[in-house]
C-alpha positions as a printed NumPy array, in Angstrom:
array([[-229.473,  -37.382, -286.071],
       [-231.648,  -36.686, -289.451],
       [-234.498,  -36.937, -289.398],
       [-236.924,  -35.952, -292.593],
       [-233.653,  -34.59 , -294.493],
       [-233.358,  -36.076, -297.718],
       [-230.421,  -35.815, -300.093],
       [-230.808,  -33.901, -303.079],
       [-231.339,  -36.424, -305.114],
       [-234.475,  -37.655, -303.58 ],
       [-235.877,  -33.742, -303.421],
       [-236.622,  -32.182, -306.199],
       [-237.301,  -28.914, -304.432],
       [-233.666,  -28.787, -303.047],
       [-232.18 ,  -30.141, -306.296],
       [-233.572,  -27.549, -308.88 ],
       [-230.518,  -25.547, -309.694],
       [-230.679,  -21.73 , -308.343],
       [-230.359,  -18.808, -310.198],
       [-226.956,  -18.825, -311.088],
       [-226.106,  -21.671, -312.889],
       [-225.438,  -23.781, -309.678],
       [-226.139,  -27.256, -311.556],
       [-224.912,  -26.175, -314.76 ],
       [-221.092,  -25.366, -315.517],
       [-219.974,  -23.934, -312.047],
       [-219.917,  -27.676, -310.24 ],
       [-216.889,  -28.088, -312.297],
       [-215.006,  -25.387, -311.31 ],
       [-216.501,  -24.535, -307.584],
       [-216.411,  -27.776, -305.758],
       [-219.992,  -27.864, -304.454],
       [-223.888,  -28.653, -305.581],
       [-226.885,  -29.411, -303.903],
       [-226.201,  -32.674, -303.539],
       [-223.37 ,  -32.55 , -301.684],
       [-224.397,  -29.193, -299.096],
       [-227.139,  -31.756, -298.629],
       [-224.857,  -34.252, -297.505],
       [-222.175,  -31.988, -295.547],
       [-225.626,  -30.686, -293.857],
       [-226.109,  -34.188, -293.006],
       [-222.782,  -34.853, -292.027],
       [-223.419,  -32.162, -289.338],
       [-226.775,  -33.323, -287.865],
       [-225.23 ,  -36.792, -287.431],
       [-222.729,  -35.174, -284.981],
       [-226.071,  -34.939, -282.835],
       [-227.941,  -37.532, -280.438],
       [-231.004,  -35.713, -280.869],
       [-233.598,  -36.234, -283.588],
       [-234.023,  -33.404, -286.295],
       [-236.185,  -32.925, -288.537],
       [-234.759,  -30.999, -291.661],
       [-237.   ,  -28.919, -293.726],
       [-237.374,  -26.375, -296.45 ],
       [-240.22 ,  -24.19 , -295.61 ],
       [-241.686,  -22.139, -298.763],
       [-242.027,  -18.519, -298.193],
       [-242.711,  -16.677, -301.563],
       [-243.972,  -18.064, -304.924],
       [-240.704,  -18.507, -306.498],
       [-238.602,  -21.929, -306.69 ],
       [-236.106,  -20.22 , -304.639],
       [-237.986,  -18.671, -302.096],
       [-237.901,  -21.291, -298.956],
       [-236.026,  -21.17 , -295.67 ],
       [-233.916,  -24.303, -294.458],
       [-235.404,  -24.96 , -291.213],
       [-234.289,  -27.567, -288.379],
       [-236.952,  -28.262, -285.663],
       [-235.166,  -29.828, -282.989],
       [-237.553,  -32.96 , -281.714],
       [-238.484,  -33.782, -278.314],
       [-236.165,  -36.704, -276.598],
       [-238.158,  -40.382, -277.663],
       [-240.585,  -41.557, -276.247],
       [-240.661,  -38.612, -273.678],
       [-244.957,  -38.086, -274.953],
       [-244.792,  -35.9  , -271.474],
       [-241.826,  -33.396, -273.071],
       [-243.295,  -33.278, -275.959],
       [-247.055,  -32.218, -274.781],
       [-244.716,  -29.366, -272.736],
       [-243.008,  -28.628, -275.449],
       [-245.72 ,  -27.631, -277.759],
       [-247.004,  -25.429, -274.589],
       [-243.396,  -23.551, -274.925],
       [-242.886,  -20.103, -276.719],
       [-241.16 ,  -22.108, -279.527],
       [-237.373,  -20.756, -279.883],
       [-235.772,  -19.898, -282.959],
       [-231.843,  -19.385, -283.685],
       [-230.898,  -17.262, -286.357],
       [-226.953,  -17.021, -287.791],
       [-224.758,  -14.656, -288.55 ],
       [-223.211,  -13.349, -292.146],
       [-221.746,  -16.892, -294.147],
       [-223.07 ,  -19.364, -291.275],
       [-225.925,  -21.694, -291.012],
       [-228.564,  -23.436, -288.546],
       [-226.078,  -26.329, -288.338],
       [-223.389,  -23.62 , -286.136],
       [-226.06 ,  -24.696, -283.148],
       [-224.527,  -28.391, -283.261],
       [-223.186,  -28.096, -279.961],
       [-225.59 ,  -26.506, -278.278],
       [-228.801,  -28.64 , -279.606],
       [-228.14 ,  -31.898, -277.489],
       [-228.035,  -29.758, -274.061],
       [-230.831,  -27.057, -274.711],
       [-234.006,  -29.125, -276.35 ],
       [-234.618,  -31.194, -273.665],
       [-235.945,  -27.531, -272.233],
       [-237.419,  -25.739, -274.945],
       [-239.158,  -26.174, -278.186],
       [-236.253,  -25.169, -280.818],
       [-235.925,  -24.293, -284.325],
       [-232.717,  -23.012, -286.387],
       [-233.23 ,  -21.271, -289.351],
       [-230.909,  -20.428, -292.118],
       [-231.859,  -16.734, -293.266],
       [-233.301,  -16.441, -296.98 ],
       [-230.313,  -16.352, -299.561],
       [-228.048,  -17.925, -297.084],
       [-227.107,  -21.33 , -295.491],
       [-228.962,  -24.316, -297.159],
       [-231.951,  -21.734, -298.108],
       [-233.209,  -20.67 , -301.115],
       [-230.99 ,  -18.347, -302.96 ],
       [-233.576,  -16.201, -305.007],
       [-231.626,  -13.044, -306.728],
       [-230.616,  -10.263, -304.134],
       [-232.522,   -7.105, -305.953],
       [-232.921,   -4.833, -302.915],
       [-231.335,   -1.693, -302.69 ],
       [-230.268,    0.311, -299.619],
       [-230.747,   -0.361, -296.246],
       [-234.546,   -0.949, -295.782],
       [-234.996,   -2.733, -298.298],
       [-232.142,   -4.831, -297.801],
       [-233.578,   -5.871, -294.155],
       [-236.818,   -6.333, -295.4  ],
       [-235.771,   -9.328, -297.868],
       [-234.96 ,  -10.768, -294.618],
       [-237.559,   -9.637, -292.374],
       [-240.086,  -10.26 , -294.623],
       [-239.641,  -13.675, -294.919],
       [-238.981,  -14.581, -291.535],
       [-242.732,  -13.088, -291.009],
       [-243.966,  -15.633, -293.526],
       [-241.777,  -18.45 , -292.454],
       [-243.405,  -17.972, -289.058],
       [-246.836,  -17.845, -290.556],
       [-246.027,  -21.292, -292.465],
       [-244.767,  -22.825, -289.427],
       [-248.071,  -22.038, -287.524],
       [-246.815,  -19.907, -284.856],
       [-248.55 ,  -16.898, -285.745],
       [-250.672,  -17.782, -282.933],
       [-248.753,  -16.532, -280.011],
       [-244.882,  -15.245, -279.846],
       [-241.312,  -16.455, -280.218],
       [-238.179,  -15.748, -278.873],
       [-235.239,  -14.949, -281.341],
       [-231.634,  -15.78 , -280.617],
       [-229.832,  -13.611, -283.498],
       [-225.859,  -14.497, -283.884],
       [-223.678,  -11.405, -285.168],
       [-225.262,   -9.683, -288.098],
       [-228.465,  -12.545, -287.134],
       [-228.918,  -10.894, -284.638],
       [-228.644,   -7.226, -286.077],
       [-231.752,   -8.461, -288.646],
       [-233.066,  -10.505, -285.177],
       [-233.421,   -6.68 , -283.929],
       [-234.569,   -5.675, -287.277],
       [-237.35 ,   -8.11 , -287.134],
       [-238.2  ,   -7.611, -283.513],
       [-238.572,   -3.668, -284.086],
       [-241.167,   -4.212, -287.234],
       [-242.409,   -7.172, -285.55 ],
       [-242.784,   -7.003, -281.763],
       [-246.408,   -8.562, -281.204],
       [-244.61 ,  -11.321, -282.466],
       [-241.732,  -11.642, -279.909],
       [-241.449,  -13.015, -276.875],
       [-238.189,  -12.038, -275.772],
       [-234.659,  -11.046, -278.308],
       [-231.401,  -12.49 , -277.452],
       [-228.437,  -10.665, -279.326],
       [-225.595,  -12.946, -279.362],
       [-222.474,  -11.031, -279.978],
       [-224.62 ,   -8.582, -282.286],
       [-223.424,   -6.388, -285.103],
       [-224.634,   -2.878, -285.394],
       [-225.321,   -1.534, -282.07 ],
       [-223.012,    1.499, -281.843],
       [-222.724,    4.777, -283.993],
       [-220.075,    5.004, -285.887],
       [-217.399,    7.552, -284.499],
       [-216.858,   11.056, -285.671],
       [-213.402,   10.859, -287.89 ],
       [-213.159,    7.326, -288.266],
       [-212.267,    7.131, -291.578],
       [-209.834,    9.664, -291.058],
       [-206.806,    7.205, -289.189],
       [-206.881,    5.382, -292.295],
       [-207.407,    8.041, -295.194],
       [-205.28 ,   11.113, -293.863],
       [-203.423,   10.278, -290.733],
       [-201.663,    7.154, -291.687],
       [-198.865,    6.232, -294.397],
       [-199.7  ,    6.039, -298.03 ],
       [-199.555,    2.321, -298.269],
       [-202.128,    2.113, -295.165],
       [-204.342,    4.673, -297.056],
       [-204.361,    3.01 , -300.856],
       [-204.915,    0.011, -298.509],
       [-208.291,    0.903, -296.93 ],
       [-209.393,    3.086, -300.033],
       [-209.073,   -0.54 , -302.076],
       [-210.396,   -2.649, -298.856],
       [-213.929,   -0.144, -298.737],
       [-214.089,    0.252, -302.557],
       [-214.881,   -3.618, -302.994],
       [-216.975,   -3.394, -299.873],
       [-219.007,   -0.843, -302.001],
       [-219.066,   -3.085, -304.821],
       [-220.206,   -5.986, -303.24 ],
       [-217.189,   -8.265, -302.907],
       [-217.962,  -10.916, -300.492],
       [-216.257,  -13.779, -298.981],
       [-218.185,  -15.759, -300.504],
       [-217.788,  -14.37 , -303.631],
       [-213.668,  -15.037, -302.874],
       [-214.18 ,  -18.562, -301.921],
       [-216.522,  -19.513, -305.411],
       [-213.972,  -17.561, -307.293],
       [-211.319,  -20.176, -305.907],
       [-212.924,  -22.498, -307.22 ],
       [-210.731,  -26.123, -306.873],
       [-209.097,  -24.577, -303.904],
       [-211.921,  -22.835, -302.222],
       [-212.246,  -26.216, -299.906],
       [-208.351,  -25.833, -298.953],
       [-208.91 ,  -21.849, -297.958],
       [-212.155,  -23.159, -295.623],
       [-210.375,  -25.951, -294.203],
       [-207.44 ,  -23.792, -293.248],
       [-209.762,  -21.497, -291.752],
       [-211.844,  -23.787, -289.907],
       [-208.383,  -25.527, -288.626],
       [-207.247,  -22.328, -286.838],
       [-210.522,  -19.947, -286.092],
       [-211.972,  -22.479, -284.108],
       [-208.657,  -23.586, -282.149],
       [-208.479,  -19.784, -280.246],
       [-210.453,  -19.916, -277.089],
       [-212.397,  -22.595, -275.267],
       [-212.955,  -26.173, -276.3  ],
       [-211.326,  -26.146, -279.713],
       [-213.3  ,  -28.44 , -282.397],
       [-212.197,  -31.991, -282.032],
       [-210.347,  -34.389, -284.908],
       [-213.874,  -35.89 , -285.909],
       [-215.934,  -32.122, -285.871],
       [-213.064,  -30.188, -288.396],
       [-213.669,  -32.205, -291.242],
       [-217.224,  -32.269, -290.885],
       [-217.51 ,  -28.607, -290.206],
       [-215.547,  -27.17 , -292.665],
       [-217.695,  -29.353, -295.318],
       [-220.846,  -27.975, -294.191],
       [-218.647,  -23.986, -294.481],
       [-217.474,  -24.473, -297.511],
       [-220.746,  -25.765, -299.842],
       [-222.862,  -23.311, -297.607],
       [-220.544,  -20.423, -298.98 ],
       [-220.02 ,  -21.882, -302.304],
       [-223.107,  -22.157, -303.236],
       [-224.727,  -19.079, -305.391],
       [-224.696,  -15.576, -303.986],
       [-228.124,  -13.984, -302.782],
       [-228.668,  -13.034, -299.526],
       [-225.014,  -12.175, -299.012],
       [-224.608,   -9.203, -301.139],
       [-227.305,   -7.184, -298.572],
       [-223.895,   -6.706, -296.333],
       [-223.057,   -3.418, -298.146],
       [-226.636,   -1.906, -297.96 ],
       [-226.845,   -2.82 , -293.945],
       [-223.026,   -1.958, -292.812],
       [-220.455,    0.435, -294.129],
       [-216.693,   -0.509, -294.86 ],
       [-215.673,   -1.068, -291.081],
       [-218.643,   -2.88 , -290.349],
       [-220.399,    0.296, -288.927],
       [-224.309,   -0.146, -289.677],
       [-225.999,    2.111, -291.714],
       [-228.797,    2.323, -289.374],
       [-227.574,    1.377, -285.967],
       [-229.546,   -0.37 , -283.464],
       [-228.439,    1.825, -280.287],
       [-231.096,    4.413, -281.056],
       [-233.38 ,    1.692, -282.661],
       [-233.531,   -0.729, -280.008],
       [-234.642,    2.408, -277.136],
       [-237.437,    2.787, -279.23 ],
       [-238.432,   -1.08 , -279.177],
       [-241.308,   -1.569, -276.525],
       [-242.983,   -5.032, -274.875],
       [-240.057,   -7.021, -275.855],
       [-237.421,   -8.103, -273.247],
       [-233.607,   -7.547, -274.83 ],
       [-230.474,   -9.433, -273.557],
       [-227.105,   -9.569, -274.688],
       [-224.725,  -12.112, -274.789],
       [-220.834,  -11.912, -274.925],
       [-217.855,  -13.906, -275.456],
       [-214.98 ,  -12.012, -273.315],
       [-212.75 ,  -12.159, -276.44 ],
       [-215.462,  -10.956, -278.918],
       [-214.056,   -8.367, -281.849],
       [-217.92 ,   -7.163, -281.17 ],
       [-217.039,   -4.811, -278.136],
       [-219.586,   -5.401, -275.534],
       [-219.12 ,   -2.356, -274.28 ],
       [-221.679,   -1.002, -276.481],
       [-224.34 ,   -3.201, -274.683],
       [-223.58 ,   -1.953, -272.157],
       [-224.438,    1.76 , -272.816],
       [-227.41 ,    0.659, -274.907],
       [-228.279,   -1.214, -271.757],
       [-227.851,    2.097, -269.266],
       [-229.925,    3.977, -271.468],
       [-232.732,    1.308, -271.491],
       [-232.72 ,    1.464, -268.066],
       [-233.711,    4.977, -267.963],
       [-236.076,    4.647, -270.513],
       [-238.131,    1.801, -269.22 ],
       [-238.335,   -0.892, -266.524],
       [-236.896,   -4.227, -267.101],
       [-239.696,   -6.756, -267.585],
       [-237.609,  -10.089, -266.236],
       [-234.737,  -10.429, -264.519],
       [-232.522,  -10.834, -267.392],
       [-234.067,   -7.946, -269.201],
       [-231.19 ,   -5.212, -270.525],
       [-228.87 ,   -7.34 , -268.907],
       [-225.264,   -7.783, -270.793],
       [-223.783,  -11.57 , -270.01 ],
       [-219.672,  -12.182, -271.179],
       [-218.65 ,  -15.626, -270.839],
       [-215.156,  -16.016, -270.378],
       [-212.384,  -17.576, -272.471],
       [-214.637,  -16.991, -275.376],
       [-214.512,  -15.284, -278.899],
       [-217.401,  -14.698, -281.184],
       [-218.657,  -17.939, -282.034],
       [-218.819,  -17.754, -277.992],
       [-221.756,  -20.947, -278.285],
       [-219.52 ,  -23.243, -279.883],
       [-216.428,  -22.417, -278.271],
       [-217.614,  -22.145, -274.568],
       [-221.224,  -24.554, -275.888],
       [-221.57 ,  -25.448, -271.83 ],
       [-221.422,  -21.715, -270.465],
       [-223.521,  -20.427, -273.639],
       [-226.348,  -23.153, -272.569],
       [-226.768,  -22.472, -268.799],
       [-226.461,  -18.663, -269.826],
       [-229.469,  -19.091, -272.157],
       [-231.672,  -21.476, -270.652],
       [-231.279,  -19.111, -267.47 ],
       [-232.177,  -15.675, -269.316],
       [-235.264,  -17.649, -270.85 ],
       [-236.495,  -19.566, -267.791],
       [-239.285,  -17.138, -267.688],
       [-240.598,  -18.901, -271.398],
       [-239.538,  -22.357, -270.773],
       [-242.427,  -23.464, -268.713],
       [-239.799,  -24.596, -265.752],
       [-238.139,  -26.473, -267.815],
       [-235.194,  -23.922, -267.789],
       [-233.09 ,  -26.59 , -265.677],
       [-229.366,  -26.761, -265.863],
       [-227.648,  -27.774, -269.153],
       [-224.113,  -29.202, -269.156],
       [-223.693,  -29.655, -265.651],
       [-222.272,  -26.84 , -262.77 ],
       [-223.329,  -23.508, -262.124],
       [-224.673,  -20.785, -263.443],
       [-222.773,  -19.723, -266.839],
       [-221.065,  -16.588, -267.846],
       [-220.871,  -13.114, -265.784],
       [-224.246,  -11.11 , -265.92 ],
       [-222.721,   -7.108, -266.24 ],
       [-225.644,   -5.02 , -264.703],
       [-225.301,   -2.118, -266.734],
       [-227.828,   -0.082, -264.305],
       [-226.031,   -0.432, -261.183]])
């Protein structure tokens, strides 16, 4: 359910056209505007039973610089809830590379009844602004991201106390990123199925550039050249133009039918809507996946070293058991933080897999994923970290220090 989420043509903000030429003559070709993400954002929020309200929060001086924001309300007419929920360490989901806030949509029904929650679409991605990428290497490219999530927090009011930050795939890589720069500000970081924890192996390159047939080498030598470059998926899909909508709804139809609870007959249409205009809509924040990770998806600064040096902030990982992230990694990260300092609640360094999952583990396992989180937070949630979706107690907890 909507809730202060107007279309674009009763916004002005959200109906300027970015930088880009969004509103001028790509509409015609790319099947997508403001207008209608607006509405395919809509289309996703009336999936819900909760009330949201659906914002764009400014954080710079330019037209483009705001961050789509979804504050998930307390149930009505619960006055109670909501007093506790404005006592909660508010909770704020971040996505991974070519999602938005709207990938929460089946987790938001089960977890606000326990906790204050916001999902954010990172700047230049999602239903956010998309101001002109101009960063360059890797610092700089996390800093576009960081940096605004420091003054989205300051807009919101919540520089007053902490947060916790529940980072999805390369979210939760800039999650990290934030929380390292940032940890008076955090409450606790939850890395769901994180990019760019390990080191990339000595020799990698070489299985694919002198140890394998020719075809196999021109192959990855063309694959990481437009890596380099800045090719994105995005880029693909607005290239497509007309038939972008037919790659994303071919997509949609089988990545989501793997593992779990596959997406229903009345969630595929709606979702792949939402996919497509979100990554047809004018490049930005996409292009910073070259100056973060390297052809292979190996980051450029990786957050095994980073993350022992990260102090005051719990850390806990979360798992599907079919993830292409290898939680293995979290689990060595999560040995050496044991030896490096003590865990500060119980779900501190711990690594949790939740079976018959992939890597969008929260929407295809959305029960497991919510009793998972709302028991590794229970510490913030003022006891209101009760059971969500019914049974017991969620995925596998792998205690990496044992």
């Amino acid at each position: 359910m909507a809730d202060g989420a107007p279309l674009a043509k009763d916004n002005p903000e959200v109906s300027r056209a970015p930088a880009g030429g969004w509103g001028s003559w790509a509409p015609r070709w790319r099947k997508t505007s403001p207008a209608e993400a607006a509405e395919a954002e809509r289309g996703m929020l009336d999936l819900l039973k909760s009330k949201v309200l659906a914002r764009d929060v400014p954080v710079g001086p330019g037209k483009q610089d705001y961050i789509r924001t979804l504050e998930v309300q307390p149930p009505a007419g619960a006055a109670e809830g909501a007093a506790t929920a404005a006592r909660q360490t508010p909770v704020v989901y971040l996505p991974g590379y070519g999602a938005g806030s709207c990938f929460l949509w089946r987790n938001i029904d089960a977890l606000s009844p326990h906790m204050r929650l916001f999902a954010c679409d990172w700047l230049g991605t999602g239903r956010s602004g998309r101001p002109r990428f101009s960063a360059r290497g890797q610092e700089e490219a996390e800093g576009f991201f960081t940096d605004s999530l420091a003054e989205w927090r300051r807009a919101e009011g919540l520089d007053g106390g902490k947060m916790v930050l529940v980072g999805h795939s390369l979210g939760g890589y800039l999650a990290a990123a934030y929380a390292l720069k940032h940890p008076e500000h955090v409450q606790h970081l939850v890395l769901v199925c994180p990019a760019g924890i390990p080191e990339k192996p000595a020799g990698w390159e070489s299985r694919f550039t002198t140890a394998a047939p020719a075809f196999r080498r021109l192959l990855f030598r063309a694959a990481a050249g437009a890596w380099e470059a800045g090719l994105t998926p995005g880029a693909v899909i607005r290239a497509l133009g007309p038939w972008g909508p037919g790659l994303v709804d071919k997509y949609v139809g089988g990545r989501f039918s793997y593992h779990g609870h596959p997406l229903t007959e009345q969630e595929i249409p709606v979702f792949s809507s939402y996919f497509y205009h979100i990554a047809a809509a004018p490049g930005s924040g996409e292009f910073a996946l070259r100056h973060l990770l390297e052809p292979g998806a190996w980051a450029r600064s990786p957050l095994h070293k980073r993350l022992l040096e990260l102090q005051g902030v719990p850390v806990t990982f979360i798992y599907g058991a079919h993830d292409w992230m290898d939680p293995n990694n979290a689990v060595a990260l999560s040995k050496e933080l044991d030896r490096v300092r003590p865990r500060a609640v119980p779900s501190d360094h711990a690594v949790e897999i939740i079976p018959d999952a992939g890597h969008y583990v929260f929407i295809e396992q959305p029960d497991e994923f919510n009793k998972t989180l709302l028991r590794v937070l229970a510490p913030w949630l003022g006891g209101g970290g009760g059971s969500a979706g019914g049974g017991g107690g969620g995925g596998g907890a792998v205690n990496a220090g044992a």
